[in-house]
Each structure stands twice: as structure tokens, then as C-alpha cells.
PARO-842578 format. One record per atom (N, C-alpha, C, CB): x, y, z. Coordinates in steps of 0.1 Angstrom, whole numbers, padded with zeros to 4 digits, always signed. Glycine has a CB too. Layout:
<zavexs>
XYZ
...
</zavexs>
This chain:
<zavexs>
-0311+1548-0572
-0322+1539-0571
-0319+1529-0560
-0324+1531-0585
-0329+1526-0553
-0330+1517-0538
-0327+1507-0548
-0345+1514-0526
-0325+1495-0536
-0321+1477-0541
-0338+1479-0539
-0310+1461-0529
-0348+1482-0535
-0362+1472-0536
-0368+1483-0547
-0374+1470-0518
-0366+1495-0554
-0369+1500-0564
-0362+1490-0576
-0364+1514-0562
-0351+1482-0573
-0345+1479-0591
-0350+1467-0593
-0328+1477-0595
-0355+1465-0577
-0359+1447-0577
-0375+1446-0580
-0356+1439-0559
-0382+1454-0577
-0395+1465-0581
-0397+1459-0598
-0389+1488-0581
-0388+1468-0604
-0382+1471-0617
-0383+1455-0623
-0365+1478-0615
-0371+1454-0620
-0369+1438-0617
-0379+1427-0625
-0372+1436-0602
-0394+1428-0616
-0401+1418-0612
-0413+1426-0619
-0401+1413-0596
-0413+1432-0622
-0422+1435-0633
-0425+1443-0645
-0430+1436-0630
-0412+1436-0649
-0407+1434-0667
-0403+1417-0664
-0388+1447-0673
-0406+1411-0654
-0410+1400-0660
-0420+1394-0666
-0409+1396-0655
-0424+1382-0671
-0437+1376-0679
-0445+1373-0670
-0435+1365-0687
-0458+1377-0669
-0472+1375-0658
-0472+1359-0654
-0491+1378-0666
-0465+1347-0663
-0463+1339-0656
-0455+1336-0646
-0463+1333-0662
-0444+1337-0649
-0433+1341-0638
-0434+1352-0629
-0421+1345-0644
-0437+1360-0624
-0444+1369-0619
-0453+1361-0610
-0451+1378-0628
-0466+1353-0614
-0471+1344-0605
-0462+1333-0597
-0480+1338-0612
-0457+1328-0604
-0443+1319-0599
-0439+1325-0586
-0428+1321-0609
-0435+1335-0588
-0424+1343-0577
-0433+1346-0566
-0415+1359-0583
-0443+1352-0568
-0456+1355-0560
-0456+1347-0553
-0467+1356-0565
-0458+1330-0555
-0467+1319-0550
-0453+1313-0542
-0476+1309-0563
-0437+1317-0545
-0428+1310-0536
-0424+1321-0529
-0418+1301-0543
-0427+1333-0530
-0424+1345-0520
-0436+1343-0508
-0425+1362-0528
-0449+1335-0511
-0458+1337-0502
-0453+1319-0494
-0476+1341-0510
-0453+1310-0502
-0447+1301-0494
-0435+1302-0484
-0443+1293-0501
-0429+1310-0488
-0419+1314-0480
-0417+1321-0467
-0414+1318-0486
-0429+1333-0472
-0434+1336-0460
-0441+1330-0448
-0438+1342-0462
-0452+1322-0456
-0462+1308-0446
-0446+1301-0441
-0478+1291-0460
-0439+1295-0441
-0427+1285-0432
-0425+1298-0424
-0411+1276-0441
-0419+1309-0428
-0411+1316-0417
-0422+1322-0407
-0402+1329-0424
-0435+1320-0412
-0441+1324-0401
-0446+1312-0389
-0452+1331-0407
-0446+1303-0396
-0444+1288-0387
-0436+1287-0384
-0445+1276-0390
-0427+1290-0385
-0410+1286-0378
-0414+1299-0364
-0390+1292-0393
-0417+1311-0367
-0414+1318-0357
-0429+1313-0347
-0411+1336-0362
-0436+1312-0349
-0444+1307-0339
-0442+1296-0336
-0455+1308-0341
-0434+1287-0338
-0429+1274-0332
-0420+1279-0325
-0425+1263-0340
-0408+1291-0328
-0398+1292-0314
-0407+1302-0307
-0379+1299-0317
-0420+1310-0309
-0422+1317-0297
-0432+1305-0291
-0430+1334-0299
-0441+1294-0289
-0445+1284-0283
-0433+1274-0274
-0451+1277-0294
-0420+1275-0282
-0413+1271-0273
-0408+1276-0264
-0408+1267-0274
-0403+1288-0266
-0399+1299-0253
-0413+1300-0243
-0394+1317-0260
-0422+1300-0251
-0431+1301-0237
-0433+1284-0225
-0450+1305-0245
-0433+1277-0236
-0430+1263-0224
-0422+1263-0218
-0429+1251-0228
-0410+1267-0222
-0394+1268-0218
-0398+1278-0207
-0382+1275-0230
-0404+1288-0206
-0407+1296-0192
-0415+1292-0185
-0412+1307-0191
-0423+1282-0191
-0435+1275-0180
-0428+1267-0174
-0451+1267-0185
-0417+1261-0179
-0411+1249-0171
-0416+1235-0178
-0417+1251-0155
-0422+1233-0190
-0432+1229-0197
-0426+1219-0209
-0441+1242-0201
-0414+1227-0211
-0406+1220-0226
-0403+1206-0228
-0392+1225-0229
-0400+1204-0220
-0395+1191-0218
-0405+1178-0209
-0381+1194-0210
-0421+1188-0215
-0433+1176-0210
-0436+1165-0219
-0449+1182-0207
-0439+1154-0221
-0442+1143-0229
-0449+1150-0241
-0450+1133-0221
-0449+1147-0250
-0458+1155-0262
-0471+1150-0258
-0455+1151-0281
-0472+1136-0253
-0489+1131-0254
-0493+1141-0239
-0492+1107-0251
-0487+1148-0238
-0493+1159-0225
-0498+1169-0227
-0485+1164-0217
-0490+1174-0238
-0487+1189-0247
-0499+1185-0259
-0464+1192-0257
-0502+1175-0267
-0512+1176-0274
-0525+1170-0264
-0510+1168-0288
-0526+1165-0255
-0543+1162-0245
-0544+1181-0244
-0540+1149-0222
-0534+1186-0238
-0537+1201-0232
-0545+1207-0249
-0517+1213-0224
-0535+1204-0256
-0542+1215-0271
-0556+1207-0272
-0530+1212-0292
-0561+1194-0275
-0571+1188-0273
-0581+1197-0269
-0569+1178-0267
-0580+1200-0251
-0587+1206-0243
-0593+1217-0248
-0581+1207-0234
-0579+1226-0252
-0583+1241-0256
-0593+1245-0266
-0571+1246-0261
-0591+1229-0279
-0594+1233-0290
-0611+1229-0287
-0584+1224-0303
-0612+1216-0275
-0631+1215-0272
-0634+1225-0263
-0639+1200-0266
-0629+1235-0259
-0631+1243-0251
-0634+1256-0260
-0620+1244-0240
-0628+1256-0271
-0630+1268-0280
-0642+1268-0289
-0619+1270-0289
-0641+1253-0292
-0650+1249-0301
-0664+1251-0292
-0647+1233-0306
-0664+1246-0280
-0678+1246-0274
-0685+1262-0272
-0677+1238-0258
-0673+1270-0266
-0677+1287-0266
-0682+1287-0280
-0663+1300-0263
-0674+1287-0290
-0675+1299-0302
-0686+1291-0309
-0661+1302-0313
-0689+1276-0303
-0697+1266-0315
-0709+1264-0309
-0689+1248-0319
-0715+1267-0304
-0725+1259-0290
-0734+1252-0298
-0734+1271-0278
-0740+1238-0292
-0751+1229-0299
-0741+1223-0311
-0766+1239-0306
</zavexs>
């Protein structure tokens, strides 16, 4: 038997409450690691623009921009 077959096993012969438990901090867990990795690929990309080390009040006016520039395409009126 695999380790994710006993762990399978495992997790449900546990109680549907616990079961939700585990669910809801396996999915938290995943939401940070997926913010963590798109925070180091945002920074490798400034780090190649030459960009990393710009003032933040620079780095959020630019997101500002993007976000009424998106908003105006996808939102119009």
C-alpha cells in the first residue's frame, strides 16, 4: 500500500467533523503556498526588470494604474 493510499485510508475513517477540519486547513494551506509562490514569482520578475528595489509608493501607483485600466476595459460606464 502507497503512503497516499494509507493516508486515503487514514482520513476517511475519520469523523465528518474532523474530516472538515483537515479539509479547511489543507485548503488554507494551500491558499498561503500559493501566495507565497506568486510573491517570489512577482519578485523575480521585478528583480529582472531592474524594478525590486523601486519605492513601494511606485510599485503600488503602477498596480493602481493597471487595476483602472482593467477596470475601465472589462467595466466600461
Amino acid at each position: 500500500m502507497t503512503k497516499i493510499e494509507q493516508l486515503t485510508e487514514e482520513i476517511a475513517a475519520l469523523p465528518a467533523e474532523e474530516q472538515k477540519l483537515l479539509f479547511e486547513r489543507v485548503a488554507d494551506l494551500a491558499w498561503r503556498r500559493g501566495l507565497q509562490e506568486l510573491s517570489e514569482m512577482y519578485r523575480s520578475r521585478l528583480a529582472r526588470e531592474g524594478r525590486l528595489t523601486a519605492p513601494s509608493e511606485k510599485v503600488l501607483e503602477e498596480l493602481r494604474q493597471i487595476r483602472e485600466e482593467v477596470a475601465s476595459r472589462d467595466y466600461p460606464g
